[in-house]
HTML snippet that shows the backbone in 3Dmol.js (N, CA, C, O; Angstrom):
<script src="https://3Dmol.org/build/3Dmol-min.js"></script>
<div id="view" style="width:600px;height:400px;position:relative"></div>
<script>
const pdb = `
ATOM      1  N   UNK A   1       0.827  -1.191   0.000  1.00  0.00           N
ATOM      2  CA  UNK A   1       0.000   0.000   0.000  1.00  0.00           C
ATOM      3  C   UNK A   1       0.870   1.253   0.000  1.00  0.00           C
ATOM      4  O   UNK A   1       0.709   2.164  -0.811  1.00  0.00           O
ATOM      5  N   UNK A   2       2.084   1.246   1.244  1.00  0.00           N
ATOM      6  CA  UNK A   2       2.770   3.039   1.149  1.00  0.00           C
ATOM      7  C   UNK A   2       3.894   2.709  -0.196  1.00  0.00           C
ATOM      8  O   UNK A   2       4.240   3.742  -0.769  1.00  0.00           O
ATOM      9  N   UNK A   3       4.350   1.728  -0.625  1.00  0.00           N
ATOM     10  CA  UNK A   3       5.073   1.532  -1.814  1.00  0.00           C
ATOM     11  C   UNK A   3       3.991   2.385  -3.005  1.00  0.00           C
ATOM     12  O   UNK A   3       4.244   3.538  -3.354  1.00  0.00           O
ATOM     13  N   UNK A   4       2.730   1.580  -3.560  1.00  0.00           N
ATOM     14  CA  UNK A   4       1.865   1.600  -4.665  1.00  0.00           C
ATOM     15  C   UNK A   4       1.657   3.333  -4.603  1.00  0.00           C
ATOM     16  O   UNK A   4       1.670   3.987  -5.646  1.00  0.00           O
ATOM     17  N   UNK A   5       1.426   4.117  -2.964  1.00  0.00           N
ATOM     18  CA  UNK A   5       1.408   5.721  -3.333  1.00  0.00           C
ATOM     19  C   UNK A   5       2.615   6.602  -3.360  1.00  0.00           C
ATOM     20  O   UNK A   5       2.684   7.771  -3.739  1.00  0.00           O
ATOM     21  N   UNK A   6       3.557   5.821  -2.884  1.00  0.00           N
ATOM     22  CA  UNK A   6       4.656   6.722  -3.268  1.00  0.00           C
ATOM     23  C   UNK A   6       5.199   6.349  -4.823  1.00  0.00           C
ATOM     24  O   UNK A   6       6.024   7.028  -5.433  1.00  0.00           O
ATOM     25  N   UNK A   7       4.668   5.332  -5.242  1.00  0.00           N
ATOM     26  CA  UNK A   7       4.683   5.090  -6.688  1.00  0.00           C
ATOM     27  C   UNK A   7       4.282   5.838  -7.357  1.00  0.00           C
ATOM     28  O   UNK A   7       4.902   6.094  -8.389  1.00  0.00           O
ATOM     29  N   UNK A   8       3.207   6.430  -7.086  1.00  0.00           N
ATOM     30  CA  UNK A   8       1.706   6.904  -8.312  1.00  0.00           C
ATOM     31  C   UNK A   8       2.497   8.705  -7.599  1.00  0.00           C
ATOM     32  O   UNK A   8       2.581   9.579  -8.461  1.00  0.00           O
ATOM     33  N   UNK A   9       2.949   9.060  -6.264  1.00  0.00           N
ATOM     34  CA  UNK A   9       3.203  10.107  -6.399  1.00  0.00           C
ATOM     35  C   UNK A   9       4.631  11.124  -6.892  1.00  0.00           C
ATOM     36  O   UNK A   9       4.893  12.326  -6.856  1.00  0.00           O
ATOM     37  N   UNK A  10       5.625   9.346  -7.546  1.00  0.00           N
ATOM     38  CA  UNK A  10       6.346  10.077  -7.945  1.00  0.00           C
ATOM     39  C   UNK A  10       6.195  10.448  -9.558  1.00  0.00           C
ATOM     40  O   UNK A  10       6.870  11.220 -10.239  1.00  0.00           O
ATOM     41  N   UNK A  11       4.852   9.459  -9.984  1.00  0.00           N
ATOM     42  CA  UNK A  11       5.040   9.942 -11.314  1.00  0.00           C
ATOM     43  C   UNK A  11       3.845  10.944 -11.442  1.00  0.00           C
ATOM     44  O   UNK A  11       3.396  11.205 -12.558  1.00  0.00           O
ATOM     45  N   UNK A  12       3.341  11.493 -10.336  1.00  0.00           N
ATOM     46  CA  UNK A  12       2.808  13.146 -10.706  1.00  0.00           C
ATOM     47  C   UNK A  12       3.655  13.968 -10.338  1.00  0.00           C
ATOM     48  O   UNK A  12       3.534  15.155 -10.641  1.00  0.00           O
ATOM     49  N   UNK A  13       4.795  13.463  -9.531  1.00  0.00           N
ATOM     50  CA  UNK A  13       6.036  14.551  -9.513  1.00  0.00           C
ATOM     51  C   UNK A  13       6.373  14.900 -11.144  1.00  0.00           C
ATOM     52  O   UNK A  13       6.284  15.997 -11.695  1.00  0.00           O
ATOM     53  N   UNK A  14       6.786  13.612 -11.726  1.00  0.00           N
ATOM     54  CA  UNK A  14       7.229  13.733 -13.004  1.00  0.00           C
ATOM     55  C   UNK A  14       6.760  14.470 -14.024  1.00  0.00           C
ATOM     56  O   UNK A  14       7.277  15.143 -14.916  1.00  0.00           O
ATOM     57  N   UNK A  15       5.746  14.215 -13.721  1.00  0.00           N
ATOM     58  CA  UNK A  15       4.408  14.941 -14.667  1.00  0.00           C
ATOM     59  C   UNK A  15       3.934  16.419 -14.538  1.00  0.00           C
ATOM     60  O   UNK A  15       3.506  17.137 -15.443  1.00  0.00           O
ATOM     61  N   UNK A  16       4.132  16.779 -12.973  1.00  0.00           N
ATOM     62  CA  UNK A  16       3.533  18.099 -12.788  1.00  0.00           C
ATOM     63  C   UNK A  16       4.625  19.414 -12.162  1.00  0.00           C
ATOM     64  O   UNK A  16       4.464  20.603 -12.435  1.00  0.00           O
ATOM     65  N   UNK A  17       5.836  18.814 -11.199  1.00  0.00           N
ATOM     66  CA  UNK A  17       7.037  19.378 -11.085  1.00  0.00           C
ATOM     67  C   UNK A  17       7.916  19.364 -12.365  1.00  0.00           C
ATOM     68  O   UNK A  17       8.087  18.676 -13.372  1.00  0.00           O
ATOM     69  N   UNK A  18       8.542  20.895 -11.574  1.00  0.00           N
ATOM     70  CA  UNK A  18       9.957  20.863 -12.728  1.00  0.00           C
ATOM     71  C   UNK A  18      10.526  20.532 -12.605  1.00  0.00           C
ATOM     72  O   UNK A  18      10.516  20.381 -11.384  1.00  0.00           O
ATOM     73  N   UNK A  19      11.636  19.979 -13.094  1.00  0.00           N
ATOM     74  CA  UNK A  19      12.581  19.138 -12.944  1.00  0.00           C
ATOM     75  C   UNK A  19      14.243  20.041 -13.419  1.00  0.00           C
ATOM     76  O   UNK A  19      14.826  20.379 -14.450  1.00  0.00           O
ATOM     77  N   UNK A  20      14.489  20.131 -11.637  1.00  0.00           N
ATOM     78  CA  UNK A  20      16.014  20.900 -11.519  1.00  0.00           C
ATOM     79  C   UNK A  20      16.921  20.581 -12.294  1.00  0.00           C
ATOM     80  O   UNK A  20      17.663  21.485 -12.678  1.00  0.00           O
ATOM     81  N   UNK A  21      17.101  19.500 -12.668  1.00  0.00           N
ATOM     82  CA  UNK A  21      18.333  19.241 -13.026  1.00  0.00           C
ATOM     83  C   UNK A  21      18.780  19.720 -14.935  1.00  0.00           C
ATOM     84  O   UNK A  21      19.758  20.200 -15.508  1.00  0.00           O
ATOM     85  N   UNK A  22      17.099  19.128 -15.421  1.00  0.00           N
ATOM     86  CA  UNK A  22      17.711  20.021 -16.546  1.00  0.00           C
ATOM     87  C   UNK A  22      17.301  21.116 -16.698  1.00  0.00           C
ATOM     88  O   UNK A  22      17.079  21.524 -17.838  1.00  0.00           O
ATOM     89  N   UNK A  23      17.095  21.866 -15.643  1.00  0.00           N
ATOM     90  CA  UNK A  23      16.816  23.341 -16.125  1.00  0.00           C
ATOM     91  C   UNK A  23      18.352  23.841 -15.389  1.00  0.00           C
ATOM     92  O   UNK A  23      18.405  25.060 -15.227  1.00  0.00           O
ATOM     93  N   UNK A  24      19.423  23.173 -14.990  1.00  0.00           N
ATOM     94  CA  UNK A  24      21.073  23.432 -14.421  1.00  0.00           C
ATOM     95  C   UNK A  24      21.166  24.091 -13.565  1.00  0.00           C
ATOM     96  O   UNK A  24      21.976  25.018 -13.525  1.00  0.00           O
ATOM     97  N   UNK A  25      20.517  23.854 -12.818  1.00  0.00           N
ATOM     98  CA  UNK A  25      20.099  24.675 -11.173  1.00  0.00           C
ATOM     99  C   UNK A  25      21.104  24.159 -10.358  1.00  0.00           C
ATOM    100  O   UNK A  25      20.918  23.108  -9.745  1.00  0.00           O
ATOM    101  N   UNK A  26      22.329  24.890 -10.269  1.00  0.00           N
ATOM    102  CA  UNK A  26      22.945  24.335  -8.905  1.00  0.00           C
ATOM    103  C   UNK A  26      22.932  24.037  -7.994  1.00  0.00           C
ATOM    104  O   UNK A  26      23.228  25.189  -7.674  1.00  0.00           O
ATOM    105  N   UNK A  27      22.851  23.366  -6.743  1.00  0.00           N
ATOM    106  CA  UNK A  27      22.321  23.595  -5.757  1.00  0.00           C
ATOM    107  C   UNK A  27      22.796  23.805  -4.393  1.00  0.00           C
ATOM    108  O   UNK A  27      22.311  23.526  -3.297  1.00  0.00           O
ATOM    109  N   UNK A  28      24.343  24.617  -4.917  1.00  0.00           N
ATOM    110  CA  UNK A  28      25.090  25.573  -4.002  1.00  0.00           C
ATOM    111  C   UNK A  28      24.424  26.536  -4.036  1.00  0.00           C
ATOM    112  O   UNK A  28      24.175  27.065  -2.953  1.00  0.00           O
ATOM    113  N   UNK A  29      23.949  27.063  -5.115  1.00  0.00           N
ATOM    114  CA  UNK A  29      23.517  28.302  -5.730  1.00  0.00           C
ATOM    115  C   UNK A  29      22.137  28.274  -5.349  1.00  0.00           C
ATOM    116  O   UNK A  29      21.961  29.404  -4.892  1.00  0.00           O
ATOM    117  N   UNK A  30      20.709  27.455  -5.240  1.00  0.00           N
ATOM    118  CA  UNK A  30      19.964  26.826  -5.176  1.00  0.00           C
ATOM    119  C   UNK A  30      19.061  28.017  -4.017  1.00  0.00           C
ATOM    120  O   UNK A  30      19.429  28.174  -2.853  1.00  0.00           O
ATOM    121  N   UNK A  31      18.039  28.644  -4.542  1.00  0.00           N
ATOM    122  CA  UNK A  31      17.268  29.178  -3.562  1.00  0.00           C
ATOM    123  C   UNK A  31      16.556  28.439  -2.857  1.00  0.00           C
ATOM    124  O   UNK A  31      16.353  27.333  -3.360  1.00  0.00           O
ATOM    125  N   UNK A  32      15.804  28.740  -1.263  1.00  0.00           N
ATOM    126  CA  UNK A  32      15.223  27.588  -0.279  1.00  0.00           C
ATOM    127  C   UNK A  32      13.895  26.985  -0.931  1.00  0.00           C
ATOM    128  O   UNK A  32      13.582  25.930  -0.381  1.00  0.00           O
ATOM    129  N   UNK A  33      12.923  27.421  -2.083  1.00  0.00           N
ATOM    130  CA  UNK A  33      11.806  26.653  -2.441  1.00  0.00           C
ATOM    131  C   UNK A  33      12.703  25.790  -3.371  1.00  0.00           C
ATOM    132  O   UNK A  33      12.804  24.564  -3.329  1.00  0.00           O
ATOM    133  N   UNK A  34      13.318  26.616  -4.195  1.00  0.00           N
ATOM    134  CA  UNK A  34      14.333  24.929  -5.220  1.00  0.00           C
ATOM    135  C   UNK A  34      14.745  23.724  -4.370  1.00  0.00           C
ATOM    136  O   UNK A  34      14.586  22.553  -4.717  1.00  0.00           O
ATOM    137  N   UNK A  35      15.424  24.233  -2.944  1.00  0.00           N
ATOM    138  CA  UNK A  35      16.293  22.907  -2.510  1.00  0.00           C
ATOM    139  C   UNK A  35      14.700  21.867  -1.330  1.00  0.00           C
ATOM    140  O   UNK A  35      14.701  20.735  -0.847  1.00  0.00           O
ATOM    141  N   UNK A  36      13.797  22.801  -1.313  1.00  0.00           N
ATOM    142  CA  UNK A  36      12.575  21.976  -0.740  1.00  0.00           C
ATOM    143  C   UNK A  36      12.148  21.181  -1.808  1.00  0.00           C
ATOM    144  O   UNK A  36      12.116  20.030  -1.371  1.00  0.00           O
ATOM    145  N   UNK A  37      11.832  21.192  -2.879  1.00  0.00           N
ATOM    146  CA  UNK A  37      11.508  20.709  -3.811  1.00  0.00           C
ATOM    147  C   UNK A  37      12.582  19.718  -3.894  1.00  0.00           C
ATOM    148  O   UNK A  37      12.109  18.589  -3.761  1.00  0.00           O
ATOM    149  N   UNK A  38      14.272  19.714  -4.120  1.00  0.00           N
ATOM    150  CA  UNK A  38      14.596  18.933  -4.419  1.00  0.00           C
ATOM    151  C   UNK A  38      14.318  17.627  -3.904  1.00  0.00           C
ATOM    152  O   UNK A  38      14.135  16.559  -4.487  1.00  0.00           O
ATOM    153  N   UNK A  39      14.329  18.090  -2.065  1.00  0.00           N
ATOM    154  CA  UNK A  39      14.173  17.631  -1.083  1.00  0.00           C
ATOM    155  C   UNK A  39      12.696  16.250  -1.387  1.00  0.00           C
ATOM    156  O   UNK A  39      12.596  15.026  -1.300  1.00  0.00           O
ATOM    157  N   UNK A  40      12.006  17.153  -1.676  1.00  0.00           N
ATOM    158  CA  UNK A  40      10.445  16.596  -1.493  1.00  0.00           C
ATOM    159  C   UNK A  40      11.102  15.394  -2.563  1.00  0.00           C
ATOM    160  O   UNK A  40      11.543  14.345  -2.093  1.00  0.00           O
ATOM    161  N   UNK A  41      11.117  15.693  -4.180  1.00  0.00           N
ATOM    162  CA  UNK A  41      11.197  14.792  -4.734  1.00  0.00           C
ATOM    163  C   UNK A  41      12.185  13.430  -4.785  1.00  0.00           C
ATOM    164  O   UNK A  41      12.101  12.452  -5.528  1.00  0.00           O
ATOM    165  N   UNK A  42      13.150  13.729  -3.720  1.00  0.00           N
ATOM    166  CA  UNK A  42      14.464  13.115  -3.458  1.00  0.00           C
ATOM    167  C   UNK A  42      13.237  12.071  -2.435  1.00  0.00           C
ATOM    168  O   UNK A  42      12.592  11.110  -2.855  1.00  0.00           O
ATOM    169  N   UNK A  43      13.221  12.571  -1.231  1.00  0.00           N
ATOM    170  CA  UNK A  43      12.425  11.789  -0.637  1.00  0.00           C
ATOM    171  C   UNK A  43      11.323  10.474  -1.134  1.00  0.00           C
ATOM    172  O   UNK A  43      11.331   9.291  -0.793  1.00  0.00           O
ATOM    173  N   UNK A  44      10.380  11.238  -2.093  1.00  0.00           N
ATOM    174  CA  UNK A  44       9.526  10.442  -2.489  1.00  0.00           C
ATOM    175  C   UNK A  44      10.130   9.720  -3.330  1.00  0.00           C
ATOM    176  O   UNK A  44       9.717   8.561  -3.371  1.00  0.00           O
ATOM    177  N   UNK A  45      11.069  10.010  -4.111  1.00  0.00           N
ATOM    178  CA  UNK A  45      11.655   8.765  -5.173  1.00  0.00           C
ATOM    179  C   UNK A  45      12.310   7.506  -4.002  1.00  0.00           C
ATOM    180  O   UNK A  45      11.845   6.367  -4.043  1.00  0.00           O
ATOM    181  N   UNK A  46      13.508   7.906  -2.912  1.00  0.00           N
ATOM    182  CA  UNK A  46      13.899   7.224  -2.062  1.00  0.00           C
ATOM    183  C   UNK A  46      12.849   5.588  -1.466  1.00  0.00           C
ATOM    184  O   UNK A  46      13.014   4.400  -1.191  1.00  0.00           O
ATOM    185  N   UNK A  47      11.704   6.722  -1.559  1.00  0.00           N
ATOM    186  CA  UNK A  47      10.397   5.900  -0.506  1.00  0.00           C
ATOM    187  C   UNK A  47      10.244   4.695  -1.809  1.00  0.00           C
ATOM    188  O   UNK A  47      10.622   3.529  -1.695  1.00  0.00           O
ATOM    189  N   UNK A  48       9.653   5.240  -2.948  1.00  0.00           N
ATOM    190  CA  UNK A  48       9.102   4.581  -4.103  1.00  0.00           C
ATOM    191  C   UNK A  48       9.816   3.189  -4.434  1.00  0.00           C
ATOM    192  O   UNK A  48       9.340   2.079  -4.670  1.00  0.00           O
ATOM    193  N   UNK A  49      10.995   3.605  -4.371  1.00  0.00           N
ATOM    194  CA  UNK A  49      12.045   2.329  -4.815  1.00  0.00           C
ATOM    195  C   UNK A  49      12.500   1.308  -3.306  1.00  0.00           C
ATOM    196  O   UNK A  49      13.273   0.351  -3.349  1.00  0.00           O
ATOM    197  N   UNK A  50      12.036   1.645  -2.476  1.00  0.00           N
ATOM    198  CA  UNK A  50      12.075   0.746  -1.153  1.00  0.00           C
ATOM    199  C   UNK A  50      11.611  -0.262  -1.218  1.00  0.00           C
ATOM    200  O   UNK A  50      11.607  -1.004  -0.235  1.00  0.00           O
TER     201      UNK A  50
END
`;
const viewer = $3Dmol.createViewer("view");
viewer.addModel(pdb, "pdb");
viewer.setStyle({}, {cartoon: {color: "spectrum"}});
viewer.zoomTo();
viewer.render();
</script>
């Protein structure tokens, strides 16, 4: 069950977030909503593949 929604919520990450990396967002450089975001989606991918 928490696998199958962190499944389905990383691919509305995919779908509905931007995606840092190819837009070359450093993330020394990285303002605090960019590195929450990275955060969020780092997390939920982490969970997904558990």
């Amino acid at each position: 069950m928490k696998k199958a929604l962190f499944k389905s919520l990383a691919i509305l990450n995919r779908a509905l977030l931007p995606s840092l990396t190819k837009r070359g967002v450093d993330l020394s450089k990285a303002s605090k909503w960019q590195l929450l975001l990275f955060g969020y989606r780092l997390w939920v991918t982490k969970n997904a593949l558990d």
